[in-house]
VEXRODO-867515 format. One line per field, with one value per atom (N, C-alpha, C): residue number from 1; atom name; x, y, z. Coordinates in steps of 0.05 Angstrom, whole numbers, plus 5000, padded with zeros to 4 digits. Atoms other than C-alpha are relative to their C-alpha. Layout:
BEGIN
resi	c(NUM:...)
name	c(CA:...)
u	c(X:...)
v	c(Y:...)
w	c(Z:...)
END
This chain:
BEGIN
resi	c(1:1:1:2:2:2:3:3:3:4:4:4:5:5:5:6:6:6:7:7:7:8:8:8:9:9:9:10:10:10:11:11:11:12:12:12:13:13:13:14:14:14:15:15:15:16:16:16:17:17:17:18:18:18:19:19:19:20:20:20:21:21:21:22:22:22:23:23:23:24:24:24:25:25:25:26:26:26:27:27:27:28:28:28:29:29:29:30:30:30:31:31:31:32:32:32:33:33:33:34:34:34:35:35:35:36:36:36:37:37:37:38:38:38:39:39:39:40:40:40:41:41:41:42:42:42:43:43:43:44:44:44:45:45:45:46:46:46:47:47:47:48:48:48:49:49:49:50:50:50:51:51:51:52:52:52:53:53:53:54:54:54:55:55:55:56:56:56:57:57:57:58:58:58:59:59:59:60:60:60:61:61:61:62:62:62:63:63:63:64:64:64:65:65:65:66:66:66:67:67:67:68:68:68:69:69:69:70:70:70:71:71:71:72:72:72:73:73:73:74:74:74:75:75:75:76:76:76:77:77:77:78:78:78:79:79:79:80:80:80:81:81:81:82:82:82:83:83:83:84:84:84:85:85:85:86:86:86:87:87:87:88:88:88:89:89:89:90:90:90:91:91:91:92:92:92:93:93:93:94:94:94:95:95:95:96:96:96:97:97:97:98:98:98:99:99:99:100:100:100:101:101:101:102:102:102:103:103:103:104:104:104:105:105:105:106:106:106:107:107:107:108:108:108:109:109:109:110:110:110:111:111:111:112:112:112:113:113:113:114:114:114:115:115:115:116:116:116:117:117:117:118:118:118:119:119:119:120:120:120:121:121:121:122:122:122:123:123:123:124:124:124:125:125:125:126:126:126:127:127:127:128:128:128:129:129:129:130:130:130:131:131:131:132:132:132:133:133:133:134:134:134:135:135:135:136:136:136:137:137:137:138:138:138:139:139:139:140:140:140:141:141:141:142:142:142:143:143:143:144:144:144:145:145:145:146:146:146:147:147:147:148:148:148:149:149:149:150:150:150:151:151:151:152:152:152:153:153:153:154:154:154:155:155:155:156:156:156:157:157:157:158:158:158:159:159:159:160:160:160:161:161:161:162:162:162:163:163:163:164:164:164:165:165:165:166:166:166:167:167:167:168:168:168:169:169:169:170:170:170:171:171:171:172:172:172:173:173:173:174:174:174:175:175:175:176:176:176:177:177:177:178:178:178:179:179:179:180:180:180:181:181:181:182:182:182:183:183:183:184:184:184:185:185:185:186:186:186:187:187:187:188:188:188:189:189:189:190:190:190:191:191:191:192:192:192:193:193:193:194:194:194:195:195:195:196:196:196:197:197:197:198:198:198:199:199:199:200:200:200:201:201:201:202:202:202:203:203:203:204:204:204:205:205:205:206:206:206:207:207:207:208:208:208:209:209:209:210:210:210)
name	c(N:CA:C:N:CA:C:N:CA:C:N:CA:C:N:CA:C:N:CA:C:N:CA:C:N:CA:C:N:CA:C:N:CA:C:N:CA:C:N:CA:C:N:CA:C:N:CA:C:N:CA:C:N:CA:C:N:CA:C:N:CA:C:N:CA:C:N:CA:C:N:CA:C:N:CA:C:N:CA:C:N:CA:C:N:CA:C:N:CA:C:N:CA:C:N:CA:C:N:CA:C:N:CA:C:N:CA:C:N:CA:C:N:CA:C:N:CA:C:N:CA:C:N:CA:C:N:CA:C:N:CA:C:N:CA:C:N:CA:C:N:CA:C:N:CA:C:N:CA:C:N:CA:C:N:CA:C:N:CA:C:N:CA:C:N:CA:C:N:CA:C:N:CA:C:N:CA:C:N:CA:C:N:CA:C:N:CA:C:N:CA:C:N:CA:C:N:CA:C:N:CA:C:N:CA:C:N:CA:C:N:CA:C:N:CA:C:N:CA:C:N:CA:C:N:CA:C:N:CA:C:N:CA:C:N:CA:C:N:CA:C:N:CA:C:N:CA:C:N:CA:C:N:CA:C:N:CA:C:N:CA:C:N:CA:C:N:CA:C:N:CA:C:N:CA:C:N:CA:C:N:CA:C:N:CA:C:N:CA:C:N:CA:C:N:CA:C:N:CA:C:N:CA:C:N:CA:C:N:CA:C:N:CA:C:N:CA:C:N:CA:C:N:CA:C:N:CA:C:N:CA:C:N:CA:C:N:CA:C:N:CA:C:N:CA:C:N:CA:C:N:CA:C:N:CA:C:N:CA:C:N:CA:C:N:CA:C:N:CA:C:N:CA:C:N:CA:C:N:CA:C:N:CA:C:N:CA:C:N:CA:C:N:CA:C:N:CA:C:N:CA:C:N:CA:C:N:CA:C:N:CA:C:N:CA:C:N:CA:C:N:CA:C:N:CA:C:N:CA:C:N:CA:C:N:CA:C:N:CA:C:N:CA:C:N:CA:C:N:CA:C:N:CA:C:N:CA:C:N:CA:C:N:CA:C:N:CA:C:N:CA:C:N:CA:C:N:CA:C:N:CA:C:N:CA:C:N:CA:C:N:CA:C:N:CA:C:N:CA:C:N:CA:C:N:CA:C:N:CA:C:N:CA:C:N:CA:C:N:CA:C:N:CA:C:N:CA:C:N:CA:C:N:CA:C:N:CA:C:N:CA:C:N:CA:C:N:CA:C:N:CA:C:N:CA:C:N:CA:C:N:CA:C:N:CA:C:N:CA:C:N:CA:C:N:CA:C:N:CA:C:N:CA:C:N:CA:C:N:CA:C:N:CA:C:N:CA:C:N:CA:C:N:CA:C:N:CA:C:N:CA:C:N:CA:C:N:CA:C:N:CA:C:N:CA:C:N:CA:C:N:CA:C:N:CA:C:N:CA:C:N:CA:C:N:CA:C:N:CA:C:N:CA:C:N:CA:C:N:CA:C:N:CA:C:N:CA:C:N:CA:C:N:CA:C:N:CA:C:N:CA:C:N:CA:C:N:CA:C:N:CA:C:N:CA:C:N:CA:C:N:CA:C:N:CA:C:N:CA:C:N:CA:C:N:CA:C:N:CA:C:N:CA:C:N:CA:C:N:CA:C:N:CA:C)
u	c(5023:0790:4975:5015:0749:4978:5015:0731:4976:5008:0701:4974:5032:0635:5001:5015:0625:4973:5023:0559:4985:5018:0541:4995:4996:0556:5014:4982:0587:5019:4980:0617:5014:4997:0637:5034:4972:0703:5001:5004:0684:4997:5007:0661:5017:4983:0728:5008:4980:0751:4980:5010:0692:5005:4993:0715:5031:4972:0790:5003:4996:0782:5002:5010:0756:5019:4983:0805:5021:4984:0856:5010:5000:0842:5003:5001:0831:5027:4970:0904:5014:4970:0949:4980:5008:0901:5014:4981:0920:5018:4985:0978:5026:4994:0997:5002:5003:0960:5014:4981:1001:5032:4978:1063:5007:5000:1041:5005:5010:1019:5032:4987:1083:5023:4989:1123:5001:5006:1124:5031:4972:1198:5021:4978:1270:5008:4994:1287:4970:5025:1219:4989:5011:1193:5006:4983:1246:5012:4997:1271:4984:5020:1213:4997:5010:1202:5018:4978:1266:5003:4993:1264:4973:5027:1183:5016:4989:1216:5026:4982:1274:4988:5018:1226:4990:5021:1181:5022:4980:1251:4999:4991:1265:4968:5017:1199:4992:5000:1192:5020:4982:1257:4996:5005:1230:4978:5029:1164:5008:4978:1210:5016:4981:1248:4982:5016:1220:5003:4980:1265:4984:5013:1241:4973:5032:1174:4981:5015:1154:5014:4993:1199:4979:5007:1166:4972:5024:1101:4984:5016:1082:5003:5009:1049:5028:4975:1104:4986:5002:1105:5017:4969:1151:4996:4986:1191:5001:5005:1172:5027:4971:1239:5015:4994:1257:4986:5017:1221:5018:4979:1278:5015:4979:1325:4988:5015:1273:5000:5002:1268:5030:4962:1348:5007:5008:1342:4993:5013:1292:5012:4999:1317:5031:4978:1390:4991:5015:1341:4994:5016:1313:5024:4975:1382:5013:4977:1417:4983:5024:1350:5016:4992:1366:5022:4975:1430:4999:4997:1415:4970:5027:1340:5006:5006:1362:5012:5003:1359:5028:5013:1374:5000:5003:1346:5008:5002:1374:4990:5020:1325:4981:5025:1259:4979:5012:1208:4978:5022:1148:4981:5022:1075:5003:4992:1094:5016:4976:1160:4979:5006:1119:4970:5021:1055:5011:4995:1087:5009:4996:1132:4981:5026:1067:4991:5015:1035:5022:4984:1095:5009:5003:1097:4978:5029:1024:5006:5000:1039:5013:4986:1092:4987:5011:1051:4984:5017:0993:5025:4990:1047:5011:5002:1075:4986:5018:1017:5003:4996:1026:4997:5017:0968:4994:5004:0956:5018:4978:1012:5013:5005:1006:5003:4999:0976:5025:4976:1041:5024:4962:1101:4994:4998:1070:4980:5018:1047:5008:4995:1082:4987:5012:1047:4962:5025:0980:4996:4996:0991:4990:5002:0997:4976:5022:0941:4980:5014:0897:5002:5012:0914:4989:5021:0887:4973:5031:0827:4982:5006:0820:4994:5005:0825:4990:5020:0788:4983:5024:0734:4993:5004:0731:5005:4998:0745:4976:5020:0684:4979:5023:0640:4992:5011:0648:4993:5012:0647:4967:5023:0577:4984:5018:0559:5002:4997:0590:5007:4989:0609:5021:4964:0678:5005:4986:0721:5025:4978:0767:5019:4975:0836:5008:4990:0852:5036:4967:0935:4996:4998:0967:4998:5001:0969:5005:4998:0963:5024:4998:0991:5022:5000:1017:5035:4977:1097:5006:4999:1073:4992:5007:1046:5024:4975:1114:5014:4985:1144:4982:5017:1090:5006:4982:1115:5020:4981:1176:5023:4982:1220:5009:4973:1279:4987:5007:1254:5025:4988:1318:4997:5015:1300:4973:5023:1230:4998:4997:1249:5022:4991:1295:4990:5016:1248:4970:5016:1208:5003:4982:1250:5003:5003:1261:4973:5036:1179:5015:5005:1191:5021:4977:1249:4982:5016:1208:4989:5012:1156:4994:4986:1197:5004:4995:1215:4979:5032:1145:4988:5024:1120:5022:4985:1184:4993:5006:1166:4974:5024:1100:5004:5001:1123:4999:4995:1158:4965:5028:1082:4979:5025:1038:5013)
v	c(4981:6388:4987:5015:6345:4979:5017:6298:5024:4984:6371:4999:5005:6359:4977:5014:6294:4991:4999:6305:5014:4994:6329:4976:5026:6265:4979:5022:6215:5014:4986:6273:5020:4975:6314:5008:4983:6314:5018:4985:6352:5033:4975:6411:5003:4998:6409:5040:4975:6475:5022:4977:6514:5002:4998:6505:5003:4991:6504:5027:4976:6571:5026:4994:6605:4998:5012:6567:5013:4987:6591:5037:4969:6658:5002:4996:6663:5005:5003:6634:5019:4977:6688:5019:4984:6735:5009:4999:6724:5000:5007:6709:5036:4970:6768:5027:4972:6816:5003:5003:6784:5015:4988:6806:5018:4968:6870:5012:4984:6890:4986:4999:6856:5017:4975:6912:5019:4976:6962:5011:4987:6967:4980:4995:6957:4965:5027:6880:4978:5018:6853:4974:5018:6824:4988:5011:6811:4975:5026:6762:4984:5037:6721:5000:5014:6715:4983:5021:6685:4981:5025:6642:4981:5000:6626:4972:5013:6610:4986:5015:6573:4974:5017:6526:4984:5007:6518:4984:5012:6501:4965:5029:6440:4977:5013:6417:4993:5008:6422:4984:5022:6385:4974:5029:6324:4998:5012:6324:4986:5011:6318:4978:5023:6260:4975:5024:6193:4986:5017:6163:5019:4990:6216:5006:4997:6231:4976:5025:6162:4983:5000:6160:5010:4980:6216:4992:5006:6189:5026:4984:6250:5001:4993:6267:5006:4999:6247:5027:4988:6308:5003:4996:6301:5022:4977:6348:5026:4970:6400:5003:4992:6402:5014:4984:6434:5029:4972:6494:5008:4998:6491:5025:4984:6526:5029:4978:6587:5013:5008:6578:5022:5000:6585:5029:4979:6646:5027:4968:6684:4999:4996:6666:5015:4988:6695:5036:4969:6767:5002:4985:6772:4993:5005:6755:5030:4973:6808:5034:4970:6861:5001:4997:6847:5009:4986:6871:5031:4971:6937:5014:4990:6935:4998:5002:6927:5021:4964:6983:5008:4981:7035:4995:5010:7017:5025:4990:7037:5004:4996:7016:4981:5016:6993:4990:5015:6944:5008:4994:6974:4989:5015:6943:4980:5018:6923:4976:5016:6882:4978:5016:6857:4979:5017:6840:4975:5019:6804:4976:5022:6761:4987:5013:6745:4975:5019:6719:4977:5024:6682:4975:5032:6639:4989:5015:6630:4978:5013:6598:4974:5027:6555:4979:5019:6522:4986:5006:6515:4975:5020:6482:4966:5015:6440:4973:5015:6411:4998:5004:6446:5020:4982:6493:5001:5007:6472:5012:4993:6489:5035:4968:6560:5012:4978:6587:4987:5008:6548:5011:4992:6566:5030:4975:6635:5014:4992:6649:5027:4973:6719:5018:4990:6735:4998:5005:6709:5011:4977:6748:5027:4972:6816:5004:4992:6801:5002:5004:6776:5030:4986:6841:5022:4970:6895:4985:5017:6852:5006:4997:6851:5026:4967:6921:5019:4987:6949:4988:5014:6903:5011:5000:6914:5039:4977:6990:5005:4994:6996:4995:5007:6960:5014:4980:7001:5029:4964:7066:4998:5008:7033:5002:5008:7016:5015:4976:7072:5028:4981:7120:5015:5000:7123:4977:5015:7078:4986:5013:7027:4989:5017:6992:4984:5021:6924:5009:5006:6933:5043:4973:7011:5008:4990:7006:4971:5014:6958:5007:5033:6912:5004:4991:6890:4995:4989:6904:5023:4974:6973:5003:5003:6956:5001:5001:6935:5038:4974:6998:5027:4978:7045:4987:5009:7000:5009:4996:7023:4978:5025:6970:5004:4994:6982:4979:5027:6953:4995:5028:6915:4974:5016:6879:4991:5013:6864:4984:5018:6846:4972:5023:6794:4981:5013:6768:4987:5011:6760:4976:5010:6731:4958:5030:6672:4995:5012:6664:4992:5006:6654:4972:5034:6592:4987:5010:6568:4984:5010:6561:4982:5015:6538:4969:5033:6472:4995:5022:6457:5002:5007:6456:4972:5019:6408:4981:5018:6369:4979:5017:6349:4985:5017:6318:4967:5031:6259:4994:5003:6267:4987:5016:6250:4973)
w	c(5002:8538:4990:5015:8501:5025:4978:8560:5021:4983:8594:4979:5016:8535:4988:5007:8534:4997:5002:8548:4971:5031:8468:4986:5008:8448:4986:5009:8408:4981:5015:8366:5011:4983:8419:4997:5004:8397:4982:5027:8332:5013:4995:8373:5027:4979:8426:4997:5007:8396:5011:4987:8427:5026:4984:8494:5008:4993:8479:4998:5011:8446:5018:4982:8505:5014:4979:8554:5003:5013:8521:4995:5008:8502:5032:4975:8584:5013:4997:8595:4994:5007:8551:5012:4989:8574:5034:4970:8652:5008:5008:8638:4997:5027:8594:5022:4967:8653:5017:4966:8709:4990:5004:8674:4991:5004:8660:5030:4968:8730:5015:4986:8751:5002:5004:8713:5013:4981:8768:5007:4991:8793:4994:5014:8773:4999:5003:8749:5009:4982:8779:4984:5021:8716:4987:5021:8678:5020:4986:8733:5007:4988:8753:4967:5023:8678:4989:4996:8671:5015:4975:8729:4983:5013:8694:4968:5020:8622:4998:5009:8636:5007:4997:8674:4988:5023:8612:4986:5017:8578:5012:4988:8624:4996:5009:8617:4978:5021:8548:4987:5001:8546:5006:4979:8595:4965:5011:8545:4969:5018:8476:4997:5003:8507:5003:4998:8503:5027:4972:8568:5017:4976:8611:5005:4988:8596:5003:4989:8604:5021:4977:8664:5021:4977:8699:4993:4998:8675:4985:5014:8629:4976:5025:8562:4976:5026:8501:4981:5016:8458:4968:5025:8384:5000:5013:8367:5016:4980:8427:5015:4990:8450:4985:5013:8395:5013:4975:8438:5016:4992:8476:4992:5018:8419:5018:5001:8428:5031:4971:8503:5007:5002:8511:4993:5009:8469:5013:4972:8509:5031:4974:8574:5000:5001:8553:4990:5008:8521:5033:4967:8598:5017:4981:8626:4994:5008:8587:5005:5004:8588:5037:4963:8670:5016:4988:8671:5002:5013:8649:5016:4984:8687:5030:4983:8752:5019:4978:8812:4999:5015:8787:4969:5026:8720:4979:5030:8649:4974:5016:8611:5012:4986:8619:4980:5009:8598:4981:5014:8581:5001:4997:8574:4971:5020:8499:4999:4979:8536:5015:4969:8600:4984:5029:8543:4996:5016:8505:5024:4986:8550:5013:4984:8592:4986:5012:8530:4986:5005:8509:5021:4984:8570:4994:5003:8571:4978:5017:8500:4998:4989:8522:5013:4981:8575:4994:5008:8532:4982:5033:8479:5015:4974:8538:5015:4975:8568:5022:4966:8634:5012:4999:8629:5031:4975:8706:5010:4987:8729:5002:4999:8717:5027:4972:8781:5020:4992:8812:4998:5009:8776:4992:5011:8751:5021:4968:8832:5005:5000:8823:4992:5018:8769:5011:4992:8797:5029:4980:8867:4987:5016:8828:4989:5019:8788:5017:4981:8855:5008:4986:8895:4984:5021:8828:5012:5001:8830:5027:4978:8904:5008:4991:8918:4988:5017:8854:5024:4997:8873:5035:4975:8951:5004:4997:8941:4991:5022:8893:5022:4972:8946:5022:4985:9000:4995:5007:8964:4987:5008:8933:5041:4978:9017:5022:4981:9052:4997:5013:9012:4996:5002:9018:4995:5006:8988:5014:4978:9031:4983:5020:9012:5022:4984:9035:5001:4997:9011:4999:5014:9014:4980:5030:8942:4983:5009:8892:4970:4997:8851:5028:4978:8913:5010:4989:8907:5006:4995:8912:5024:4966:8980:5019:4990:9000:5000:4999:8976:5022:4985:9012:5032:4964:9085:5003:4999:9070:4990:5013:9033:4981:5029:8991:4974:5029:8915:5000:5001:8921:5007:4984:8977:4991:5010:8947:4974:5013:8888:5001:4991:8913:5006:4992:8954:4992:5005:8904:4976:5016:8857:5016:4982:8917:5000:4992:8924:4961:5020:8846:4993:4998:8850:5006:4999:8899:4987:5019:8865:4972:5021:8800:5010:4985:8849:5007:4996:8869:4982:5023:8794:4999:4999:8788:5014:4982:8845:4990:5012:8818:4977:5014:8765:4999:4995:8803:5025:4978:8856:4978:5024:8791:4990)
END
């Protein structure tokens, strides 16, 4: 972050924390949102967040070890493997919440639930060093958040230019689109669950690409 004002000058590391602060705050923010809005139907969130944080596990494992992260060519972290323990932890809380959340759900998440976990990846990634890799591995979460955005924003416009209001998806966020085509939330969340593996293997992939 520091290299993003080197233009203050020769002390510009002294004043890094006004741009991390910001950065940051941005991250659990989006983060946080995406796994709110991905809260909609039965197991949805609780499994890509699991698929999400076991991820963060293996990576914060690679960053912890000395052999592999100067194998794979990335950023030695001490002691962040210890992150792991914690890791391990939550991904067995959103295993066990998932037995009990999925169609037809017993209990359910909540925004307090879908909050938090959001901002606890975010934190991971930040802790990590694999803030980048976000809109990648948390592409579920960044979808959901894209179509609110999209369809506030593009609904607002035309009701400003024609005076009716248009909608790009039937309904947002946009596994509620699915459901309004007609699509069993089993079936969607499955399928979204695979976009979220995926995705888990092409943050992996990049590791051995850098």
């Amino acid at each position: 972050y520091a290299s993003l004002i080197k233009w203050v000058g020769k002390d510009y590391k002294h004043w890094v924390w006004l741009i991390f602060i910001p950065i940051v705050t941005f991250i659990i923010t989006a983060v946080s949102n995406g796994a709110n809005l991905t809260d909609g139907i039965d197991g949805l969130a609780a499994g890509t967040s699991a698929i999400i944080v076991f991820t963060l596990g293996i990576f914060a494992w690679i960053s912890g070890n000395t052999i592999f992260s100067e194998y794979l060519n990335i950023m030695y972290i001490p002691h962040v493997g210890e992150v792991t323990i914690f890791i391990a932890a939550l991904v067995g809380a959103l295993i066990g919440f998932l037995w009990y959340n999925t169609y037809p759900a017993q209990v359910f998440m909540g925004d307090t639930g879908s909050l938090t976990i959001g901002g606890i990846i975010a934190v991971l990634a930040i802790m990590v060093r694999k803030e980048l890799l976000i809109p990648v591995l948390c592409g579920v979460f960044l979808l959901e958040n894209l179509s609110v955005i999209l369809q506030v924003g593009y609904f607002k416009y035309t009701k400003k230019k024609y005076g009716e209001g248009r909608r790009i998806l039937l309904m947002s966020p946009l596994h509620h689109h699915y459901q309004k085509k007609g699509y069993h939330e089993s079936k969607i969340v499955m399928r979204f669950l695979i976009v979220g593996i995926i995705l888990a293997l092409v943050s992996f992939i990049t590791l051995k690409i850098r």
